[in-house]
C-alpha positions in Angstrom: 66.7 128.7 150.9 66.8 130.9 153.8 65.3 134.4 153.8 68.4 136.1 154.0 69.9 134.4 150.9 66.7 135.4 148.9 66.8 139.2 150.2 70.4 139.5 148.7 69.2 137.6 145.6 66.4 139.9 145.3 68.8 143.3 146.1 71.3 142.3 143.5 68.7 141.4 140.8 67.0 144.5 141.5 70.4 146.6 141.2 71.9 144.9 138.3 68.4 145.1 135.9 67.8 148.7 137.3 71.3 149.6 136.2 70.1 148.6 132.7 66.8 150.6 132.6 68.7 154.2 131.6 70.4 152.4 128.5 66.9 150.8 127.3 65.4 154.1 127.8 67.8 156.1 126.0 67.6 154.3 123.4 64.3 153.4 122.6 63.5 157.0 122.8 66.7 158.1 120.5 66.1 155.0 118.2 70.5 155.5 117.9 72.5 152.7 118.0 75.0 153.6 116.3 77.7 152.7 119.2 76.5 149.8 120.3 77.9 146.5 119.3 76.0 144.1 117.9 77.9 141.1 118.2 77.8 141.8 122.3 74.1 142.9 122.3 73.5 139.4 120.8 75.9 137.2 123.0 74.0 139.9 126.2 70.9 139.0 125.2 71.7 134.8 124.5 73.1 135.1 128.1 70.5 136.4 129.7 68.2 133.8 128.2 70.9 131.0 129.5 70.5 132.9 133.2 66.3 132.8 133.2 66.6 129.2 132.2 69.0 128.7 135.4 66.9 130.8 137.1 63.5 128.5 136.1 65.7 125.6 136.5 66.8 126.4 140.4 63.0 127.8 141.1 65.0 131.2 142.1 62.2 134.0 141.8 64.9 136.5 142.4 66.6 135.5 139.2 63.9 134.3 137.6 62.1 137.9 137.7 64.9 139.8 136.9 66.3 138.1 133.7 62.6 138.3 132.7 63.0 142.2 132.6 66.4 142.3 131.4 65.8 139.6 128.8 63.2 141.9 127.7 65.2 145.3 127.8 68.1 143.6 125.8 66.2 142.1 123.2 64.7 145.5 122.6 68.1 146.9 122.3 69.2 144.4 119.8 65.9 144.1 117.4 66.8 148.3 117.4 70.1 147.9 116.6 69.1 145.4 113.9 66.7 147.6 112.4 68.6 150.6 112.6 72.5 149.7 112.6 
């Protein structure tokens, strides 16, 4: 893959898992989850696993690290949301 490609891989990953850093934080902090779905936070957090095993799969380090993170932000989310409703 060229170097271009992976730069723009890299800029979106970084973007889109940044984006969810705020959310993660608010909530672990807050411990309220209240208005978050669960049904979505599960089918989020099944997804992301799906896109790091495409990620691993393809040998992409751009998605590779990035699902990593968000894999791990999500699944925080939901265990919270499963302990607290």
């Amino acid at each position: 893959m060229s170097l271009a490609v992976e730069l723009v891989g890299f800029a979106a990953a970084t973007l889109t898992t940044l984006s969810f850093v705020p959310q993660a934080i608010k909530t672990w902090r807050s411990r309220d989850t209240r208005a978050l779905s669960l049904s979505m936070y599960a089918a989020f957090t099944v997804g992301v696993g799906c896109w790091l095993a495409y990620g691993l799969l393809l040998g992409s380090w751009p998605m590779i690290l990035s699902n990593i993170v968000t894999l791990t932000l999500a699944a925080m989310i939901l265990v919270l949301k499963i302990r607290h409703g």
